[in-house]
Structures are given as C-alpha cells and as structure tokens.
C-alpha positions in Angstrom: 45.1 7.6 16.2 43.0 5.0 18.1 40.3 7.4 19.0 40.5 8.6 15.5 39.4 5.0 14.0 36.9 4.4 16.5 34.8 7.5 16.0 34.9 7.0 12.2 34.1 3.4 12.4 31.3 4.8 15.2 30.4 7.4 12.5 30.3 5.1 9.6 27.8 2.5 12.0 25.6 5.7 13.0 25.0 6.6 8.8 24.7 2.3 7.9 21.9 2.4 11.2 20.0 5.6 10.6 19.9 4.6 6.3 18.6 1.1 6.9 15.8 2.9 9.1 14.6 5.7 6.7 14.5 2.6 3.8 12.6 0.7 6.8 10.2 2.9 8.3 9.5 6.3 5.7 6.6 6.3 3.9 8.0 6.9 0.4 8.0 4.1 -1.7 11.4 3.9 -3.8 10.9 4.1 -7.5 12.2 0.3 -7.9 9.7 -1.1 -5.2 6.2 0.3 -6.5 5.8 -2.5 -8.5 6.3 -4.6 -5.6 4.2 -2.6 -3.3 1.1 -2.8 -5.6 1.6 -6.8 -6.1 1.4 -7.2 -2.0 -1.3 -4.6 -1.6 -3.5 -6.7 -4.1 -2.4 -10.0 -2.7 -3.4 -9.1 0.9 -7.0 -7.4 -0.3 -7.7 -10.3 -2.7 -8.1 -7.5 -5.6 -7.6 -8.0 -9.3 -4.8 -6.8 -11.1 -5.2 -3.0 -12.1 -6.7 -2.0 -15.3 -4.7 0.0 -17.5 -5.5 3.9 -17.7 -4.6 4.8 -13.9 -4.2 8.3 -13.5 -2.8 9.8 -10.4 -1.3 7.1 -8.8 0.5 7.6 -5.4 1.8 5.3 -3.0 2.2 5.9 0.5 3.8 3.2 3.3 3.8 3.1 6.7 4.4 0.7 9.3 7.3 -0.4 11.1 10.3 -3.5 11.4 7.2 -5.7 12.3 3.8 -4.0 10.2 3.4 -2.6 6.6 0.7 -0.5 5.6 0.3 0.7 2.0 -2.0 3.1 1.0 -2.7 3.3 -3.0 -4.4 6.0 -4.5 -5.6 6.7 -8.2 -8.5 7.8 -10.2 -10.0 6.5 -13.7 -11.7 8.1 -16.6 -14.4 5.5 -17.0 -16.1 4.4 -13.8 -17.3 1.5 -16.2 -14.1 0.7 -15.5 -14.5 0.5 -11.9 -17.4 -1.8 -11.7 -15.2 -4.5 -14.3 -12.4 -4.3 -11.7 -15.0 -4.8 -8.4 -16.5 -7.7 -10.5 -13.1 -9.6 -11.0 -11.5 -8.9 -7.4 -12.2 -12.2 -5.3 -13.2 -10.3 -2.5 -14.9 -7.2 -3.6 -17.2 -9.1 -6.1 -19.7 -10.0 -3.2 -18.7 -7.6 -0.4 -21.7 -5.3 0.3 -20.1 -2.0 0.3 -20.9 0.8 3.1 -22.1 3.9 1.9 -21.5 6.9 3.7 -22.5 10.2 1.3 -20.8 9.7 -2.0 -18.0 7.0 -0.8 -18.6 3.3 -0.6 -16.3 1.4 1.5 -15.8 -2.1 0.8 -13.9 -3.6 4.6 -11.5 -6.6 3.4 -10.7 -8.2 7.2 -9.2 -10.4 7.7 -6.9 -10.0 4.4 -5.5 -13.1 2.3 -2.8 -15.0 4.1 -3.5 -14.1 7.6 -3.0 -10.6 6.7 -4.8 -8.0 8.8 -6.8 -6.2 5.8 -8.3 -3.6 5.3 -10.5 -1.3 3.4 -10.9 -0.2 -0.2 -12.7 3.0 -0.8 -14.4 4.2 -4.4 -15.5 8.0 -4.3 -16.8 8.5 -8.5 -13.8 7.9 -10.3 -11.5 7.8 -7.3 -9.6 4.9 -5.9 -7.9 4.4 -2.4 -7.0 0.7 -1.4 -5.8 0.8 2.5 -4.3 -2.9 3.2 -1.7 -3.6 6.4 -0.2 -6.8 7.8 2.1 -7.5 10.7 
C-alpha cells in the first residue's frame, strides 16, 4: 500500500513538473496572456500602443526560466497607418531603419529597462516586432 502512495504522489509531482514547464517554456501564448505579452513587448521596444485595424495577429514566445522572447506579427490595410505608429514610438521615431530589398529593419538594442531588445521589421503592410530580455 506504501509503494502504492509513493508512486501516485511520484506520478502526481511528475504531471505538476512537466505542466509548469510547457506553461514556462512553449511558445504558445495562452489566450488570457496576449494582452500581457503585447504590453511587455512594447515596453521593452519603446513602441506606441497599436493602432486599431490589426489584421493577422500572432504571437509566438520563446525563451526559457531566465529569457523571454516574443515575436508579434500583423499586417494593416493602410500603410499610412504604419508611418503614424513609427512617428509616435519613442524609439522608432528617429531610428534610421536598414533596408535590405523591400524590408526595413529598425534594431531597438539595448531595449527599455535594461532589456536586451531587438528589432522591428516593416515589409509593405506587414509587421514583425522581435523583443527579448533575460
């Protein structure tokens, strides 16, 4: 009965552990937390608030117990739109972008709050901010 208890108490530890890692370390971003994500993601980059009219937005996080990375994709209809957004983000507004073909990368390092930063790339009407700390 002993050896019973222990390997379900064992079993039960094993699930708590391996749950706790996949909310941790996967790169899906819970329904509940995208709000959150976005908010830290424009905090580290020093980036204005997004306009209203996002369409395919995605989310993707990586990192580990001791780094984040999130990854935040969308497009807009208007790339008028676009510009108003670089012009009110603290540090896009007079970063000189690099342009390699069609896609200007605006590098954000080192990111607000001793963050590590990173990069926010504008391809037309396409959006992909790229922001980690540790």
């Amino acid at each position: 009965m002993k050896i019973i208890k222990t390997l379900i108490l064992s079993l039960i530890g094993a699930f708590l552990l391996f749950l706790t890692y996949i909310l941790i370390s996967n790169a899906y971003v819970l329904p509940w937390k995208k709000k959150e994500a976005i908010q830290a993601t424009l905090d580290i980059g020093g980036l204005n608030e997004l306009p209203s009219g996002i369409k395919n937005l995605q989310i993707d996080k990586r990192g580990s117990f001791f780094t984040r990375q999130f990854i935040i994709e969308f497009e807009f209809e208007d790339s008028k739109i676009i510009d108003n957004w670089i012009k009110h983000s603290k540090r896009l507004k007079n970063n000189i972008p690099k342009i390699k073909g069609d896609i200007k990368t605006y590098e954000i390092y080192p990111g607000e709050n001793d963050a590590y930063g990173g990069k926010v790339e504008i391809q037309d009407k396409k959006i992909r901010i790229d922001m980690s700390w540790s």
